[in-house]
C-alpha positions, 0 to 999 in steps of 0.5 A, spaced: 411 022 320 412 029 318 407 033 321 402 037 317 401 045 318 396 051 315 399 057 312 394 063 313 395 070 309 393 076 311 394 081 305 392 087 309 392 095 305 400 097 308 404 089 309 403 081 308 402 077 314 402 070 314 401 064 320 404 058 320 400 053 325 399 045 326 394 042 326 393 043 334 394 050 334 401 052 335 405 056 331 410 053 327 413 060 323 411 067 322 413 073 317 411 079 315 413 084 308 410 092 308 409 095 302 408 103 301 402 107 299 403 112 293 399 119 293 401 122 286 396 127 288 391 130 293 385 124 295 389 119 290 391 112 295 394 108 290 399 102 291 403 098 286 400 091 285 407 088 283 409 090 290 404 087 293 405 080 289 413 081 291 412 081 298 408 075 298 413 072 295 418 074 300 413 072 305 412 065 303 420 063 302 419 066 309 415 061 312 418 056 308 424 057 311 422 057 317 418 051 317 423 045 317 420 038 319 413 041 317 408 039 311 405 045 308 398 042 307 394 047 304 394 056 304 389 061 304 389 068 302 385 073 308 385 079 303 383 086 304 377 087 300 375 095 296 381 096 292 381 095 284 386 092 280 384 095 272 388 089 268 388 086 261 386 079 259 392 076 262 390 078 269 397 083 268 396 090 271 394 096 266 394 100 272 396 102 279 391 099 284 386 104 286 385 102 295 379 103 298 381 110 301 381 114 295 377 119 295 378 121 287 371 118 285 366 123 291 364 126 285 361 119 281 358 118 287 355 124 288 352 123 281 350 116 283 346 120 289 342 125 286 340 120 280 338 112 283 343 109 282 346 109 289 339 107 290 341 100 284 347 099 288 344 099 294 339 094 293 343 089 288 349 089 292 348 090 298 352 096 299 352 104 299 357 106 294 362 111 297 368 114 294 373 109 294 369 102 293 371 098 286 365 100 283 366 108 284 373 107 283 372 104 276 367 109 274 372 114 275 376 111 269 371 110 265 369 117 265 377 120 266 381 115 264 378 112 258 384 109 255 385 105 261 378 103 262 378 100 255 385 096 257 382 093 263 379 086 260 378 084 267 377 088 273 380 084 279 380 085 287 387 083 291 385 076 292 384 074 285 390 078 283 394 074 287 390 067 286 392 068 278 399 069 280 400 063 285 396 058 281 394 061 274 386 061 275 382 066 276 377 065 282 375 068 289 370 068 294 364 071 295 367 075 301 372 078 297 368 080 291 362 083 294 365 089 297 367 090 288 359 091 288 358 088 282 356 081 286 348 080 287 348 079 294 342 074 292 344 070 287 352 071 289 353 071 280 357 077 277 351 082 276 349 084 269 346 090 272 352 092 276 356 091 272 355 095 266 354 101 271 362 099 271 361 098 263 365 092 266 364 085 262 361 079 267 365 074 263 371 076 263 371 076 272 374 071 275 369 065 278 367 066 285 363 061 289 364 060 297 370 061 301 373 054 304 374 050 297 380 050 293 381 054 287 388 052 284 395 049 286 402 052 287 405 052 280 412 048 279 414 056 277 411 059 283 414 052 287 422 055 285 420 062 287 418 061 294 420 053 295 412 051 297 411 044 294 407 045 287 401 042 287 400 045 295 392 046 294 390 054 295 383 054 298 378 061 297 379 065 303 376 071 304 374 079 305 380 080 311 374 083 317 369 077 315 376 072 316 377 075 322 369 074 324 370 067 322 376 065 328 373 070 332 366 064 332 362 069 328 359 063 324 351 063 327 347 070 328 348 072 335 355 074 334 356 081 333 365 083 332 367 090 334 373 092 330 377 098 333 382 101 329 383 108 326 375 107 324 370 102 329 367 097 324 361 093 327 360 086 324 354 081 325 352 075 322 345 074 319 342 068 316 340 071 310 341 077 306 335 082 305 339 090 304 332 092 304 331 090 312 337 092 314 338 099 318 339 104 311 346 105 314 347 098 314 352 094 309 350 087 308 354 082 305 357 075 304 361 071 310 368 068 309 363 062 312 358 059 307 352 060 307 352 066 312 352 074 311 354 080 315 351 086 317 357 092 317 357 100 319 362 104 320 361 106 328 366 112 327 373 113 327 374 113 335 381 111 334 382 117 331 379 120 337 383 118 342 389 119 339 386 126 338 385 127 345 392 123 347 395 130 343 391 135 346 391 133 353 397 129 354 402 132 349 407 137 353 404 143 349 412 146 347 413 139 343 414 138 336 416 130 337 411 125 336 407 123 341 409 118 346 403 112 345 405 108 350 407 112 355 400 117 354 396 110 354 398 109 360 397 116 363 389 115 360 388 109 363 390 111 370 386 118 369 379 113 367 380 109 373 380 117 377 373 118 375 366 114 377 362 111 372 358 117 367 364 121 368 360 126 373 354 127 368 359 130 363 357 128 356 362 127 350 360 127 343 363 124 337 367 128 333 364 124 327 357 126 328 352 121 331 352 115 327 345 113 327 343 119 324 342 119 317 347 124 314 349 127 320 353 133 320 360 132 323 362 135 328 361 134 337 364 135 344 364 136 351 356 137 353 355 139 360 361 141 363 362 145 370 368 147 375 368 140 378 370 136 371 377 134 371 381 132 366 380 125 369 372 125 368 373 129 361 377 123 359 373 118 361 367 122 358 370 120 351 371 113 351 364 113 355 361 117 348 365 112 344 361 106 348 354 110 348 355 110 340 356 102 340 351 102 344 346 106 339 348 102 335 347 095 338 340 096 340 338 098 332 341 092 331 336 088 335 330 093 333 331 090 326 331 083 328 339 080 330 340 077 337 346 081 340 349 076 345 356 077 346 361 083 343 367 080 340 373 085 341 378 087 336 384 092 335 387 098 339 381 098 344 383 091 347 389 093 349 386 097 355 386 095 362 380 100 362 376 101 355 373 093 355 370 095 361 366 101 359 363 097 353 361 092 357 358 096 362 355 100 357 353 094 353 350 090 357 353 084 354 358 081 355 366 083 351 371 077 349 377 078 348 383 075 346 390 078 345 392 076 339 394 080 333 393 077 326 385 075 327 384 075 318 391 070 318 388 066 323 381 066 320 385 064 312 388 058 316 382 056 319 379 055 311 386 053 309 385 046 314 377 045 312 379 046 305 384 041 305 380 036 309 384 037 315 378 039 319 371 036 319 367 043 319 369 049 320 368 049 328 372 044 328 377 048 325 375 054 330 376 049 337 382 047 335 386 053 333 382 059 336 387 062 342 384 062 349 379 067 350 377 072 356 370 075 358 369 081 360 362 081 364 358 087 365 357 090 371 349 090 373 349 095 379 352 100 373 346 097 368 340 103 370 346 109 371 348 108 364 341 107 361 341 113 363 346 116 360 345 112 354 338 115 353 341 122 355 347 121 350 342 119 343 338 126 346 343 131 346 347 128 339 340 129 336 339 135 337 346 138 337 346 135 330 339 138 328 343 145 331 349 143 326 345 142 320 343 146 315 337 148 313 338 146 305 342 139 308 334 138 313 330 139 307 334 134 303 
């Protein structure tokens, strides 16, 4: 009997991951394609969105031929979410798709401020709308593109771009589509209100329901294309951070995932969605899980960070080569392990500004220091002010009502000897961690199998294909210091910040 497998996808924002597992959680294939941002000018982050379709196609005949003596059950998408697709009624592009880092609507959004209707988006959606984000990035169109705003018949984000082309259906998931801020988080239907914000007509969206049930099948063209068996059922996958959440475990509230790349994103589910019970800096929005929300914000760009800090310190000062990553890591981690826990009582504020403080000018550094701080101890102090951030941030959770039992970990902090123990010890909870890499593919593959029917639940999909884990404990001899220095942190921030801001900006 030929053994069935899940293909997961992950169309991330520069390259296409898939996973091919069997059903008990081996890998049968993998495969990846990149493709390039275009900057045609200064704030400008567009991608090709033929491109992007070209490099599933690669990736799935990739899979296909890779997977000899296996059935491919079913797949699902895990795409990123916050770029826009402007297309005509045929679901073909008008335009390049405008990605989530692009900057070119900050004034829209300005405008958005100081008018409510930031404040309209905020309660209908969810979500505070900043430069970058589909419905900003649409209104920019409307007011300096006409003609490629009234061409777009439909506006559609990564997933339901590339679920037209693999099925001919136009549909997506609550996850994906939420971030377009066009979605009632209440009601999870296209908002007629958001919409016409956009000038964007609710009945020509595609249809959006839950992830997890099955939108289309692989057409016989796509079939001879890629060598997938027409008929393969598409299931719904997701937003690719809650895709990632859902195989991490986060299905119940209690669990709270801390992404850390270039910029550290904290996740946590709640059981219903209330914008205006959330923190104001808070986002709230659908979970790839049915019937589970998240809360999202963004901590602060400590990848960033770090990789500055590695520059600065590590890197000989007469080189203009790149910097040796692994080998300055390495040096870091070595440094850290020099210096006792509250790094001499030497303080390091993130660069960002403290990310509890509404509006918060940008801008810190080192806070205490004294002839007996050491590079070691400098070092140590910035991922100790990274942790304090997470911490803060942790404990505003709590204080509007969500249990925080454990900390997922994902990203560049977790391959750290060191960096996991810190968050731990600051804390106080546990950290799990797991070193796998393709998190939002693996979270597609768990609703590809639901979907199908392979699994009875979701959490039997999670027991099944989740990789083994590790729990790093926090250590409670450390539990008063850093309290402490918890307390001291959030203290010297504020009034650093009070000092940075302008008059103007605190009367606003």
């Amino acid at each position: 009997m030929t053994p069935d497998a899940v293909l997961g996808i992950d169309i991330g924002t520069s390259a296409t991951k898939a996973i091919l597992l069997d059903l008990a959680g081996r890998e049968v294939a993998a495969a990846s394609q990149s493709y390039p941002f275009l900057t045609p000018q200064p704030g400008w982050v567009e991608q090709d969105p033929e491109a992007v379709w070209q490099a599933l196609l690669r990736v799935l005949s990739d899979i296909v031929s890779q997977s000899s003596g296996y059935r491919i059950l079913s797949l699902a998408l895990a795409a990123q979410a916050g770029s826009i697709i402007p297309a005509g009624p045929g679901g073909d592009p008008v335009y390049s798709m405008i990605t989530w880092l692009d900057t070119r609507s900050q004034s829209v959004t300005q405008q958005w401020q100081a008018d409510g209707t930031a404040d309209t988006i905020r309660r209908l959606s969810g979500w505070h709308p900043f430069a970058g984000l589909p419905l900003p990035s649409i209104g920019w169109l409307r007011r300096h593109r006409p003609d490629v705003h009234a061409a777009a018949a439909r506006f559609l984000g990564v997933a339901d771009f590339l679920i037209h082309r693999l099925t001919g259906n136009f549909a997506t998931d609550l996850s994906a589509a939420s971030e377009m801020l066009l979605v009632d988080v209440i009601t999870g239907q296209w908002s007629e209100t958001l919409c016409a914000i956009g000038g964007v007509n609710p009945g020509m969206q595609s249809e959006i329901g839950w992830a997890g049930r099955q939108v289309g099948e692989i057409a016989a063209d796509i079939a001879s294309l890629t060598g997938l068996p027409a008929g393969t059922p598409v299931i719904a996958g997701g937003n690719d951070q809650p895709c990632a959440g859902l195989a991490m475990g986060m299905t119940a509230p209690g669990k709270v995932m801390l992404s850390t790349g270039t910029a550290w994103v904290l996740m946590s589910v709640v059981a219903t969605p209330s914008p205006e019970a959330a923190p104001p800096w808070v986002n709230v929005y659908f979970h790839a899980v049915p019937h589970c929300w998240l809360q999202g914000q963004l901590v602060g760009g400590f990848g960033a960070t770090v990789d500055w800090w590695l520059r600065q310190i590590w890197q000989a000062p007469d080189s203009d080569g790149p910097l040796d990553n692994q080998r300055a890591y390495e040096w870091l981690n070595e440094a850290v392990r020099c210096s006792p826990p509250g790094s001499q009582g030497l303080l390091f504020l993130s660069l960002n500004g403290p990310s509890q403080v509404p509006n918060a000018a940008p801008g810190g550094g080192f806070i205490g220091m004294e002839l007996v701080h050491t590079r070691a101890d400098m070092s140590r102090a910035v991922l100790e002010g990274c942790a304090y951030e997470v911490r803060w941030a942790l404990d505003e959770l709590r204080a509007s009502g969500i249990p925080v039992e454990e900390l997922w970990l994902a990203g560049g902090a977790t391959r750290s000897p060191v960096w996991p123990q810190i968050l731990a010890d600051v804390s106080g909870v546990p950290i799990v961690v797991a070193s796998y890499a393709d998190w939002a593919a693996l979270g597609g593959a768990m609703l590809a199998g639901w979907g199908a029917h392979a699994f009875a639940s979701l959490d039997e999909g999670i027991a099944r294909l989740q990789p083994p884990v590790q729990r790093v404990l926090p250590n409670a001899a450390l539990s008063t210091l850093y309290l402490e220095r918890v307390a001291a942190y959030r203290q010297v921030a504020r009034a650093v910040n009070e000092a940075r801001t302008l008059p103007s900006q605190r009367e606003a």
